[in-house]
PDB file of N, CA, C, O and CB in Angstrom:
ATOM      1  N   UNK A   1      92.620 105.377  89.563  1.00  0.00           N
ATOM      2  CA  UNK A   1      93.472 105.744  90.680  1.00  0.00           C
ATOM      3  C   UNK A   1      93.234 107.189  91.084  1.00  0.00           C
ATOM      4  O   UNK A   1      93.092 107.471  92.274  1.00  0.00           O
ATOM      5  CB  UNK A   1      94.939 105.526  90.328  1.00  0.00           C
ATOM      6  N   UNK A   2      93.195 107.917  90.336  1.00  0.00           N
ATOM      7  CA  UNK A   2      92.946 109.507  90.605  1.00  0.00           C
ATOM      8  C   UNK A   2      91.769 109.811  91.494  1.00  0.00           C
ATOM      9  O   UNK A   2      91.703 110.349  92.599  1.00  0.00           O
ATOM     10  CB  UNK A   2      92.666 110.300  89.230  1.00  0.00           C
ATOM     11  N   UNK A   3      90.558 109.142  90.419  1.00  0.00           N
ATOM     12  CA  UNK A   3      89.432 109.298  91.587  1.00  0.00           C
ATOM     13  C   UNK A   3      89.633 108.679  93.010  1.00  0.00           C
ATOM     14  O   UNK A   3      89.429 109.318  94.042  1.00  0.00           O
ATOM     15  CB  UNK A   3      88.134 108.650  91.093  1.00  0.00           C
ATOM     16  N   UNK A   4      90.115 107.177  92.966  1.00  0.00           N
ATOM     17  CA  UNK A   4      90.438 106.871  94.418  1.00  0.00           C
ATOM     18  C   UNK A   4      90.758 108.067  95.472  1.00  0.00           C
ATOM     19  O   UNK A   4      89.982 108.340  96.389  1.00  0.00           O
ATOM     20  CB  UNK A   4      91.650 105.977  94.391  1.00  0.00           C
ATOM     21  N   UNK A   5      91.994 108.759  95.242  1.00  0.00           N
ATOM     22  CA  UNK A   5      92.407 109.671  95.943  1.00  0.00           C
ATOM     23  C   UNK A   5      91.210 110.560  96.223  1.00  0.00           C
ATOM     24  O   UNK A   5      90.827 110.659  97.389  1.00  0.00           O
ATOM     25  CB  UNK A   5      93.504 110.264  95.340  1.00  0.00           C
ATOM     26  N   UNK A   6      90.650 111.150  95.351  1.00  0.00           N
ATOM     27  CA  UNK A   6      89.284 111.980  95.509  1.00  0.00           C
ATOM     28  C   UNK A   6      88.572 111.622  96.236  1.00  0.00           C
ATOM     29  O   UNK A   6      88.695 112.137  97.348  1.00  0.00           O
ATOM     30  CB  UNK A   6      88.510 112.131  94.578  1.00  0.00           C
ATOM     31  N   UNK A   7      87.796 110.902  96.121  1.00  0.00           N
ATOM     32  CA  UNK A   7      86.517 109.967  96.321  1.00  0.00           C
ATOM     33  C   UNK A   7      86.648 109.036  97.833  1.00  0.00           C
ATOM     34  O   UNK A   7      85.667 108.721  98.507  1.00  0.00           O
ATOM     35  CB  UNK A   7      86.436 108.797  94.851  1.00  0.00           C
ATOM     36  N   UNK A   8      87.968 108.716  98.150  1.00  0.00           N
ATOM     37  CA  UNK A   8      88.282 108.149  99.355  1.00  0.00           C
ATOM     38  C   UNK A   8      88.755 108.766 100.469  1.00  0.00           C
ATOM     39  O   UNK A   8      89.978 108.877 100.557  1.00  0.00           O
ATOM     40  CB  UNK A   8      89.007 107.365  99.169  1.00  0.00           C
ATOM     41  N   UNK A   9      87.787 109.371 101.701  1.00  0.00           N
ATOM     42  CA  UNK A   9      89.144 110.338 101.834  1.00  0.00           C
ATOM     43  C   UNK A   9      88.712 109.906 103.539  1.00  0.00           C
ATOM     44  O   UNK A   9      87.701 110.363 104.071  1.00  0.00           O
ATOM     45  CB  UNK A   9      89.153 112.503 101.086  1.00  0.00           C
ATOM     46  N   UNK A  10      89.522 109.105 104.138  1.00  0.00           N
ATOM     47  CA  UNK A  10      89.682 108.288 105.449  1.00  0.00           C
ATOM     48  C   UNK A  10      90.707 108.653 106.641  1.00  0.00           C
ATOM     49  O   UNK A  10      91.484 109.587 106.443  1.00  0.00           O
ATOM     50  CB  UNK A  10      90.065 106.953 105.027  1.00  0.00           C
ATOM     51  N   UNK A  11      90.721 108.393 107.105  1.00  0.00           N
ATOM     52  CA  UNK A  11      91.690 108.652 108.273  1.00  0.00           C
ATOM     53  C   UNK A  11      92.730 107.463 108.282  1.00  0.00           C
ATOM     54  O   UNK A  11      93.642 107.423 109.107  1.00  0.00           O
ATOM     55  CB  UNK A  11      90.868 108.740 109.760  1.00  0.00           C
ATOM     56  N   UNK A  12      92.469 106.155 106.976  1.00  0.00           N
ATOM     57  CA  UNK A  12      93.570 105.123 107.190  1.00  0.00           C
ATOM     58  C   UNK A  12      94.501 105.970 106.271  1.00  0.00           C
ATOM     59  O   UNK A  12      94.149 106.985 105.670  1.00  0.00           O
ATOM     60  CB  UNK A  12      93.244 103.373 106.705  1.00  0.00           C
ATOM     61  N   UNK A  13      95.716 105.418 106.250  1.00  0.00           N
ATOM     62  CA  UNK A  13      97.163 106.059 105.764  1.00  0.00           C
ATOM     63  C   UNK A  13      97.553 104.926 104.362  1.00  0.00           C
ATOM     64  O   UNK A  13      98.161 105.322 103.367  1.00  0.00           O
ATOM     65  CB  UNK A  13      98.620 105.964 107.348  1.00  0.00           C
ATOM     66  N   UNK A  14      97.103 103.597 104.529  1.00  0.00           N
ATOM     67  CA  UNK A  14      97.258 103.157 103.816  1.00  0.00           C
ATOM     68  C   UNK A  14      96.246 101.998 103.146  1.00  0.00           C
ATOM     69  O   UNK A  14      95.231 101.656 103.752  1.00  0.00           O
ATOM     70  CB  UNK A  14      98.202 103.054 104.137  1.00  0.00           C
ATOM     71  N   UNK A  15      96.532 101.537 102.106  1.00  0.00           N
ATOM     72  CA  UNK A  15      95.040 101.191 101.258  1.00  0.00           C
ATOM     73  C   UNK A  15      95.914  99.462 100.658  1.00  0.00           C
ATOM     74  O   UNK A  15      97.029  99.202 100.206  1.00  0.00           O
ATOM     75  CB  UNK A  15      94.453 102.883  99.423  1.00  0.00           C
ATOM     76  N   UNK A  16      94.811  98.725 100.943  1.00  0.00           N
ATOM     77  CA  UNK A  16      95.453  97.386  99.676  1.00  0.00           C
ATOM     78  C   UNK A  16      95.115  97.914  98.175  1.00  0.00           C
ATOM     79  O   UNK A  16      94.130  98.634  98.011  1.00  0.00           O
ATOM     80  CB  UNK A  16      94.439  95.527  99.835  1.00  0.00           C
ATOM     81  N   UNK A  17      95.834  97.596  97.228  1.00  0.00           N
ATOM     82  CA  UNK A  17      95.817  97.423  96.088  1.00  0.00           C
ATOM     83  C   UNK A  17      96.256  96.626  94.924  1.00  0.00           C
ATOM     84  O   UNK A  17      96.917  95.707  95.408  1.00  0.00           O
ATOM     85  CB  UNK A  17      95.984  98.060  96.017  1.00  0.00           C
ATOM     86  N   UNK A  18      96.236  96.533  93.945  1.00  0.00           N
ATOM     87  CA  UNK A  18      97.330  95.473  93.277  1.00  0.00           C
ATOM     88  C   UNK A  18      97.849  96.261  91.868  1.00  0.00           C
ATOM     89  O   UNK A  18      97.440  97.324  91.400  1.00  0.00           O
ATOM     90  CB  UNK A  18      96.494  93.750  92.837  1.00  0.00           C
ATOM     91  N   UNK A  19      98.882  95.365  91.373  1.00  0.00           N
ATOM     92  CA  UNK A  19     100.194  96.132  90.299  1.00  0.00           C
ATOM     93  C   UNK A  19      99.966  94.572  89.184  1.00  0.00           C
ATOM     94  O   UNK A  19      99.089  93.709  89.214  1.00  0.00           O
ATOM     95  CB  UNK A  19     102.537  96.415  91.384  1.00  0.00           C
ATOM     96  N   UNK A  20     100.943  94.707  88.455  1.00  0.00           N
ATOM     97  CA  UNK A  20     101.406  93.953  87.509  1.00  0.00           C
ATOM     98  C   UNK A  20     103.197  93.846  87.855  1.00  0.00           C
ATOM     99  O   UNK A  20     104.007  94.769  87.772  1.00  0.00           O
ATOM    100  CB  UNK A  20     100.911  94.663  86.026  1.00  0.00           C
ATOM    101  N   UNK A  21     103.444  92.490  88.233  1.00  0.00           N
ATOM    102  CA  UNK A  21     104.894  92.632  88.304  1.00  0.00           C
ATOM    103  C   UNK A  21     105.756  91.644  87.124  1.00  0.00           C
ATOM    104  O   UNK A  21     104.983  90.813  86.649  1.00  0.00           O
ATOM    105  CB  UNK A  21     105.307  92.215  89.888  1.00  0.00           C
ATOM    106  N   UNK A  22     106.986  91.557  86.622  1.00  0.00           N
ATOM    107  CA  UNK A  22     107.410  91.130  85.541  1.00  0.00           C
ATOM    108  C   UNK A  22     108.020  89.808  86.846  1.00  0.00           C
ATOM    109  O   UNK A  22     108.596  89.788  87.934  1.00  0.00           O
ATOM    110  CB  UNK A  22     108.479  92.310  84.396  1.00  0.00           C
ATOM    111  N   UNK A  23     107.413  88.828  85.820  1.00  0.00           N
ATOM    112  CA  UNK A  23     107.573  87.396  86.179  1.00  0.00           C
ATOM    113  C   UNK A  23     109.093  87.121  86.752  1.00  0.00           C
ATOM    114  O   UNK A  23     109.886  87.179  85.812  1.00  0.00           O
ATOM    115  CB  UNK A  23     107.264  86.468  84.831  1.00  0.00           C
ATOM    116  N   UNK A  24     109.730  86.843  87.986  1.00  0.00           N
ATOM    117  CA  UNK A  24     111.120  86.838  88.310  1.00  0.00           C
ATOM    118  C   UNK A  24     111.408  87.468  88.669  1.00  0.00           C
ATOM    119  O   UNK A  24     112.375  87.219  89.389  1.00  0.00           O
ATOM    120  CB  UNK A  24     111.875  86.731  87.788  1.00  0.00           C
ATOM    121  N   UNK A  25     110.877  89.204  88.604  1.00  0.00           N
ATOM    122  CA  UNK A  25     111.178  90.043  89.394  1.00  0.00           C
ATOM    123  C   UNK A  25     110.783  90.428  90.794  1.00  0.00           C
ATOM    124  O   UNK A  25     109.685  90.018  91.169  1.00  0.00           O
ATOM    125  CB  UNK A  25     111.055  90.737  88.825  1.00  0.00           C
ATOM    126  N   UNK A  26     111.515  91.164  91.642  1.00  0.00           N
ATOM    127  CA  UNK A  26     110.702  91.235  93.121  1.00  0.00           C
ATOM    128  C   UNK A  26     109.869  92.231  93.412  1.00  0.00           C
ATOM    129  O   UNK A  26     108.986  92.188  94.269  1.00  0.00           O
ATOM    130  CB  UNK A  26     111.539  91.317  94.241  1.00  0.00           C
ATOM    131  N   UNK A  27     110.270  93.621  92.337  1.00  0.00           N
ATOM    132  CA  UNK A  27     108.886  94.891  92.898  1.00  0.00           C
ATOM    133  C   UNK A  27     108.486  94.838  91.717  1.00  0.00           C
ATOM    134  O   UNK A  27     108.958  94.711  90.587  1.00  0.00           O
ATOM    135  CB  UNK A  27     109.175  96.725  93.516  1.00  0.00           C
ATOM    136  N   UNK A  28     107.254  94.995  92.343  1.00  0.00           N
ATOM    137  CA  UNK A  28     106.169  95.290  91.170  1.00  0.00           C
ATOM    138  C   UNK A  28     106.394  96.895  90.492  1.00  0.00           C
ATOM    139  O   UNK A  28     106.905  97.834  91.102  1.00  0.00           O
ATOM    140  CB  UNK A  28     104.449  95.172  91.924  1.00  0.00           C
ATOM    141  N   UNK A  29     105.809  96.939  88.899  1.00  0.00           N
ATOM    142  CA  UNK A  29     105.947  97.977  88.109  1.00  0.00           C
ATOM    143  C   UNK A  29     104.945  98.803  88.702  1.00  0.00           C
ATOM    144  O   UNK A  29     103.769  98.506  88.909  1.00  0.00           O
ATOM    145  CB  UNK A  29     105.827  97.706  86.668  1.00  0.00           C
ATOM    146  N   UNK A  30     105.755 100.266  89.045  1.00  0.00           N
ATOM    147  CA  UNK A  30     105.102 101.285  89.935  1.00  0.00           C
ATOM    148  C   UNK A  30     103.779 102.122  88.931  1.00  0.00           C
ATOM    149  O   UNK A  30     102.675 102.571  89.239  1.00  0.00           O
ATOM    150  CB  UNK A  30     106.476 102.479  90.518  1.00  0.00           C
ATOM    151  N   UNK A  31     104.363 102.066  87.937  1.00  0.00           N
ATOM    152  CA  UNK A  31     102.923 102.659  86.646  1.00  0.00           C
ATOM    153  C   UNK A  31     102.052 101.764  86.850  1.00  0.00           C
ATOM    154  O   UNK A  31     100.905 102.209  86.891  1.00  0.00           O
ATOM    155  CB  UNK A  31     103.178 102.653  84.749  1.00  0.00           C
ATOM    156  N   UNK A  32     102.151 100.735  86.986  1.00  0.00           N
ATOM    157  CA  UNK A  32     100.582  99.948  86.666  1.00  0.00           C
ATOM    158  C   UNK A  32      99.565 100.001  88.556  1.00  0.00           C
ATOM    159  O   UNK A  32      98.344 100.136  88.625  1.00  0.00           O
ATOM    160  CB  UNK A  32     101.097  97.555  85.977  1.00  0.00           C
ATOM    161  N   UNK A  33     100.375  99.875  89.644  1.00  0.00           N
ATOM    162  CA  UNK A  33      99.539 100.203  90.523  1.00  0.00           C
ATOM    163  C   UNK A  33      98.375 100.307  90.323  1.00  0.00           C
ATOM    164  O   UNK A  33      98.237 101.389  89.752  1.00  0.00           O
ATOM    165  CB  UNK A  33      99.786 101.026  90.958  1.00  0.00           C
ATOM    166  N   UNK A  34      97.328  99.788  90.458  1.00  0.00           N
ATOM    167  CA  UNK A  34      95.737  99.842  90.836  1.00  0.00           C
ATOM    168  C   UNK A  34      94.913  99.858  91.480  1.00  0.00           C
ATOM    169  O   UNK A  34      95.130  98.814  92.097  1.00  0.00           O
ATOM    170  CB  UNK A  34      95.262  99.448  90.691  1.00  0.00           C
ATOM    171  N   UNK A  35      93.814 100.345  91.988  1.00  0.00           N
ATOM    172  CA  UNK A  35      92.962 100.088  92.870  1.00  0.00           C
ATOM    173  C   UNK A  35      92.129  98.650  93.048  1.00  0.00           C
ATOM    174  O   UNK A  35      91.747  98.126  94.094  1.00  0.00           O
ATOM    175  CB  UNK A  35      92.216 101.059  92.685  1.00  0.00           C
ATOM    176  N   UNK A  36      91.983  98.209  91.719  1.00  0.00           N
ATOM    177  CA  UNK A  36      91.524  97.149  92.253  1.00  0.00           C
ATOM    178  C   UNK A  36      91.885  96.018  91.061  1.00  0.00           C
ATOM    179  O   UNK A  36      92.218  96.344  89.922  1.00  0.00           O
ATOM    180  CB  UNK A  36      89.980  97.364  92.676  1.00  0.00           C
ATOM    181  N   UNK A  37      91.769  94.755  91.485  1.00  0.00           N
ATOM    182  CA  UNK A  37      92.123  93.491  90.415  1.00  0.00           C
ATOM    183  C   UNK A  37      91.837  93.778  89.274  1.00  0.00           C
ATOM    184  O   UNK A  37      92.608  93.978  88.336  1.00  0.00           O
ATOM    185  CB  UNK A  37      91.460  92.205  90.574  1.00  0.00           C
ATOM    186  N   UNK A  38      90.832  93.810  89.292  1.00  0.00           N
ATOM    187  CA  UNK A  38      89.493  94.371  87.414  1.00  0.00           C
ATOM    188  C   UNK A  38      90.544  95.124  86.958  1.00  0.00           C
ATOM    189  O   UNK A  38      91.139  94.816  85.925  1.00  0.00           O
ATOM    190  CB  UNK A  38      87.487  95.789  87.526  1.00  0.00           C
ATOM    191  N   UNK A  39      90.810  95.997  87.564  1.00  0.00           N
ATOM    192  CA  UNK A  39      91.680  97.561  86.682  1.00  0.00           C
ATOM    193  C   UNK A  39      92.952  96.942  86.157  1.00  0.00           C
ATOM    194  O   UNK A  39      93.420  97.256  85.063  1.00  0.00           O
ATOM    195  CB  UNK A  39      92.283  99.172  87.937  1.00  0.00           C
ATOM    196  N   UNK A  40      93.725  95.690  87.295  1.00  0.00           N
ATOM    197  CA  UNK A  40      94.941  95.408  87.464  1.00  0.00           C
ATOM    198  C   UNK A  40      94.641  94.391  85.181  1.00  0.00           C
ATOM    199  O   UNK A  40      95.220  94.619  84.119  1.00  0.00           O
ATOM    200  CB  UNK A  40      95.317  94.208  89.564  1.00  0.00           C
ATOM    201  N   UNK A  41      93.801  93.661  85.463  1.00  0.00           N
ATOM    202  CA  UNK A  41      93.612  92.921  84.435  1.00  0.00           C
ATOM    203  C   UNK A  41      92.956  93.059  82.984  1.00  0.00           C
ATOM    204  O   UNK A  41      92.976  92.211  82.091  1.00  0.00           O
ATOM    205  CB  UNK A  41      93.150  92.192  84.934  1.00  0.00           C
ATOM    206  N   UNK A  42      92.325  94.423  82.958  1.00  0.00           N
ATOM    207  CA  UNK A  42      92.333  95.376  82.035  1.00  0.00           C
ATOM    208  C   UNK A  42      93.779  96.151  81.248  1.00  0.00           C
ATOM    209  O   UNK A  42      94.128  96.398  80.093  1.00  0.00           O
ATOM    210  CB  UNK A  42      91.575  96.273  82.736  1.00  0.00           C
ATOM    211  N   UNK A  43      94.311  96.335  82.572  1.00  0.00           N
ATOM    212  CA  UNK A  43      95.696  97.403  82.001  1.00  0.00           C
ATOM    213  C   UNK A  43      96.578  95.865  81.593  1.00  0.00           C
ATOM    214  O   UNK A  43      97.555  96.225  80.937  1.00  0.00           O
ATOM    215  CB  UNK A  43      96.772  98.804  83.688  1.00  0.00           C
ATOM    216  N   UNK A  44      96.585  94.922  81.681  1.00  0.00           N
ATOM    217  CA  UNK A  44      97.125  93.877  81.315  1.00  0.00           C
ATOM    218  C   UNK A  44      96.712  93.263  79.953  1.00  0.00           C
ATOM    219  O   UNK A  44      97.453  92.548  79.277  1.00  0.00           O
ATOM    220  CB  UNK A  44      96.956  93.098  82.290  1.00  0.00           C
ATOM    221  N   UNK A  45      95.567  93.586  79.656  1.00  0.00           N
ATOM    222  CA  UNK A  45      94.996  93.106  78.428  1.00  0.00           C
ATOM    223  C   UNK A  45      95.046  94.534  77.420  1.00  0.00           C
ATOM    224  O   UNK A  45      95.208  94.163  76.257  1.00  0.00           O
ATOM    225  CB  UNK A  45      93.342  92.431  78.736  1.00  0.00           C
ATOM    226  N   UNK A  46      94.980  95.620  77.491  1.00  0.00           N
ATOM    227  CA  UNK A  46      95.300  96.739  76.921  1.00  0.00           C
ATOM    228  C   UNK A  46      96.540  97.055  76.666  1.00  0.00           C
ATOM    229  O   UNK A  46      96.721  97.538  75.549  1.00  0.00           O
ATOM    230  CB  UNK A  46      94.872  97.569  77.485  1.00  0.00           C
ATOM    231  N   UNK A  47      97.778  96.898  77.582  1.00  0.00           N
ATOM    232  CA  UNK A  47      98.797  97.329  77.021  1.00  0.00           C
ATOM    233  C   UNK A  47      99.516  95.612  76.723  1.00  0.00           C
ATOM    234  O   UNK A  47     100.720  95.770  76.924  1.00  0.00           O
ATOM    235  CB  UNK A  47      99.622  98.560  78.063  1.00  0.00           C
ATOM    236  N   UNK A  48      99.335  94.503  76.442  1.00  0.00           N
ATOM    237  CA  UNK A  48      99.653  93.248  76.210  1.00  0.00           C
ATOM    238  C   UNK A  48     100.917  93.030  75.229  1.00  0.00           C
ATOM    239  O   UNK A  48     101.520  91.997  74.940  1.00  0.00           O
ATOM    240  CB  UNK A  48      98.462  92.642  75.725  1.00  0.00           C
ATOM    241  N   UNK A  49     101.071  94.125  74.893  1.00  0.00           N
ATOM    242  CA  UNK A  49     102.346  94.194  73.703  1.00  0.00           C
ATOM    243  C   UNK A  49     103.445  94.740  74.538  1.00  0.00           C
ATOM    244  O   UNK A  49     104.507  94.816  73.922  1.00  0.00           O
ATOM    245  CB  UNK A  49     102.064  95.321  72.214  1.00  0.00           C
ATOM    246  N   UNK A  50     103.495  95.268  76.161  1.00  0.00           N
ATOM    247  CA  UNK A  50     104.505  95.471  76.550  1.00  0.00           C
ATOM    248  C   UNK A  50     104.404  94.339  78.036  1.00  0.00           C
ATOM    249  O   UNK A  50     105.483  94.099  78.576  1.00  0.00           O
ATOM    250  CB  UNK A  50     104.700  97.096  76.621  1.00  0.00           C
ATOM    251  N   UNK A  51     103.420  93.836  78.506  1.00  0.00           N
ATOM    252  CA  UNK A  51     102.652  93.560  79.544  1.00  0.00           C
ATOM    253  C   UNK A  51     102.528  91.650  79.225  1.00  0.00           C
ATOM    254  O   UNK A  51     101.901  90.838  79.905  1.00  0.00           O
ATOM    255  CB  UNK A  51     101.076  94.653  79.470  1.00  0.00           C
ATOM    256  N   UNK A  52     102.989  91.506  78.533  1.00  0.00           N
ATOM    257  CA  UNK A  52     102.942  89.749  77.796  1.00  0.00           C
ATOM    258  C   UNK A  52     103.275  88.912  79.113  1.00  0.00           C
ATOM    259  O   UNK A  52     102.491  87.976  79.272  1.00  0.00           O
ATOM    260  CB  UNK A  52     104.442  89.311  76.302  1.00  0.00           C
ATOM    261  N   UNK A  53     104.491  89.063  80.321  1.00  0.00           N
ATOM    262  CA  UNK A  53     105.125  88.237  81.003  1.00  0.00           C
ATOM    263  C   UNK A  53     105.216  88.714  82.287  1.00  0.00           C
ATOM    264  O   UNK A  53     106.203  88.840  83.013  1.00  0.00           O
ATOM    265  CB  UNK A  53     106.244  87.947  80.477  1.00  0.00           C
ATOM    266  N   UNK A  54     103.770  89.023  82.518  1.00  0.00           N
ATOM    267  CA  UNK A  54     103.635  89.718  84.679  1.00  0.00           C
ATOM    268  C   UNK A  54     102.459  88.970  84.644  1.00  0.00           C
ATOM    269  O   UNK A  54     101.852  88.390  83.744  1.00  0.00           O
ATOM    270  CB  UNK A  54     103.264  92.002  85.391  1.00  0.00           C
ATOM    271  N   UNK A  55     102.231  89.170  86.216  1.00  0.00           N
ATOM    272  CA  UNK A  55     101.550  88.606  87.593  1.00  0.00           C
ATOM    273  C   UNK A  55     100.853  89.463  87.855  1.00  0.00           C
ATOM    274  O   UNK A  55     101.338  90.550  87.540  1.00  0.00           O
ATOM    275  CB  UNK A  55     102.315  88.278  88.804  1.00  0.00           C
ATOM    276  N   UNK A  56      99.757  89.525  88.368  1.00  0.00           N
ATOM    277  CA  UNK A  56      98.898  90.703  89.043  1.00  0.00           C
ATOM    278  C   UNK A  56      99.547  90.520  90.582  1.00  0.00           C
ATOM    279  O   UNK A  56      99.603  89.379  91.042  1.00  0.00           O
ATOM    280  CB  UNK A  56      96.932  90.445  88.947  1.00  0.00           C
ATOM    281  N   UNK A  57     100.049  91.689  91.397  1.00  0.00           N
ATOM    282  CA  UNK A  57     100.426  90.827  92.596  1.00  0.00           C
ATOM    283  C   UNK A  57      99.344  91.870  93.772  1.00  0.00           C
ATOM    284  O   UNK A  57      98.532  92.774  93.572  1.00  0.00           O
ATOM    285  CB  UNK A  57     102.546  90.787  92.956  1.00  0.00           C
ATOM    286  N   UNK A  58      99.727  91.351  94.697  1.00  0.00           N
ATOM    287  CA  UNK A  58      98.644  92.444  95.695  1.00  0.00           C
ATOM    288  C   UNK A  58      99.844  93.639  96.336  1.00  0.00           C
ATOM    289  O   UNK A  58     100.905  93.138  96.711  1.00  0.00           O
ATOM    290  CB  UNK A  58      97.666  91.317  97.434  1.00  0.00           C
ATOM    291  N   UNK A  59      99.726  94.902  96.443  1.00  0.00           N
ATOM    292  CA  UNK A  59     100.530  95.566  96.917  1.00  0.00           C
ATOM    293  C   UNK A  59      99.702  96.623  98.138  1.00  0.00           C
ATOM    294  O   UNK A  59      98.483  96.616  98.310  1.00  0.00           O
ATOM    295  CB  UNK A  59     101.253  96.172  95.712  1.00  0.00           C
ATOM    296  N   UNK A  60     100.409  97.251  98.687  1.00  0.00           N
ATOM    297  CA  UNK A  60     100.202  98.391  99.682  1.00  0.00           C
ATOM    298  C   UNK A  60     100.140  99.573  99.267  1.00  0.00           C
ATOM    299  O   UNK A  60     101.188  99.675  98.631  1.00  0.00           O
ATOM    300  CB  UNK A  60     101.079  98.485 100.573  1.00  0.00           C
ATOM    301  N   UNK A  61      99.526 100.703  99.187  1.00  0.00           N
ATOM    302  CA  UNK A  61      99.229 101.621  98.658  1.00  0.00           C
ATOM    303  C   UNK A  61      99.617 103.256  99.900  1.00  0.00           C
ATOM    304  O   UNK A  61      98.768 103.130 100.782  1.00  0.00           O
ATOM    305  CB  UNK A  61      97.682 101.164  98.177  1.00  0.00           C
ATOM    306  N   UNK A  62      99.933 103.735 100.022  1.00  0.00           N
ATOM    307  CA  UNK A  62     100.596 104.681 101.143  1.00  0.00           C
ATOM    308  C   UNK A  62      99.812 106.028 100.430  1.00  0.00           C
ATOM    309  O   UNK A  62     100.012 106.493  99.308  1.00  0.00           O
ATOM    310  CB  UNK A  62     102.668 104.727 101.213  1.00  0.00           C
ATOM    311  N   UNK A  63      98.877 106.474 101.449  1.00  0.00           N
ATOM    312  CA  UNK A  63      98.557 107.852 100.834  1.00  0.00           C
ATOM    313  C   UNK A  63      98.993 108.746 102.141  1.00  0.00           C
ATOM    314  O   UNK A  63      98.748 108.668 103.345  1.00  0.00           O
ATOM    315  CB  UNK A  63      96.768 108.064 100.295  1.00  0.00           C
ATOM    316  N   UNK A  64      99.818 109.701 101.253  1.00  0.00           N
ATOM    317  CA  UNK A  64     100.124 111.222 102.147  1.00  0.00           C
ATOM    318  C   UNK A  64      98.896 112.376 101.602  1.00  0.00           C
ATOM    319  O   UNK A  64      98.485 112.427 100.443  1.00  0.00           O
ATOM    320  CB  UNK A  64     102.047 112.004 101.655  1.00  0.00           C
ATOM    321  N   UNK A  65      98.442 113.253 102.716  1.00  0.00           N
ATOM    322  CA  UNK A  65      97.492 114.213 102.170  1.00  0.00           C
ATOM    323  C   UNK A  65      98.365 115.258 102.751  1.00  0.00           C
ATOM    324  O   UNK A  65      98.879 115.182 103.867  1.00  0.00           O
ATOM    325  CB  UNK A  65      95.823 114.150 102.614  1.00  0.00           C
ATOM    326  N   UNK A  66      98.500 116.258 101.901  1.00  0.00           N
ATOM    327  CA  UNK A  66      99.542 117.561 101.912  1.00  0.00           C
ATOM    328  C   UNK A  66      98.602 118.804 101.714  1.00  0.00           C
ATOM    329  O   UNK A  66      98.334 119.286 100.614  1.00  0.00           O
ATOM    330  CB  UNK A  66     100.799 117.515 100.556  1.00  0.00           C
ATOM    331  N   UNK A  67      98.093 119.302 103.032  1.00  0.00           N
ATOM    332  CA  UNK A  67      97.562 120.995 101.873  1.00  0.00           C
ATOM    333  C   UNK A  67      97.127 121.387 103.430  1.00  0.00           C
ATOM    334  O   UNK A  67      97.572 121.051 104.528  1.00  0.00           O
ATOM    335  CB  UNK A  67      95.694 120.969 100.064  1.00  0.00           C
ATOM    336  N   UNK A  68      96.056 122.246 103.007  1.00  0.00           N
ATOM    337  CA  UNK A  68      94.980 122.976 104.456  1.00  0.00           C
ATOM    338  C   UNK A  68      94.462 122.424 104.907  1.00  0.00           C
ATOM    339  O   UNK A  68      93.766 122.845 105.831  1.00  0.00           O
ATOM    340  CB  UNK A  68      93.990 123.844 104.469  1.00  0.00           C
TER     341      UNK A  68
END
């Protein structure tokens, strides 16, 4: 995600991405946010001891650029 911000730098405002959301619930968990599926299903298999009962879902990604 970090590099995204770096590495992407566009005139769109906002980006698709995907999260991990807990099964039943309606927003997705804002820590897991990802750039892309792969990442979404990695951080799902790595943290699996807290991560056992979510969805990869697709979300919207909103970048503000703030400086000079």
């Amino acid at each position: 995600m970090k590099c995204f911000l770096f590495e992407h730098r566009a005139r769109r405002t906002g980006y698709d991405g995907w999260a991990l959301r807990l099964k039943g619930w309606d927003a997705p968990i804002a820590w897991t946010v990802c750039t892309t599926r792969e990442e979404a299903r990695e951080l799902r298999r790595e943290r699996g001891n807290l991560l056992h009962d979510t969805e990869i879902v697709k979300v919207r990604i909103s970048v503000e650029a703030i400086g000079q």
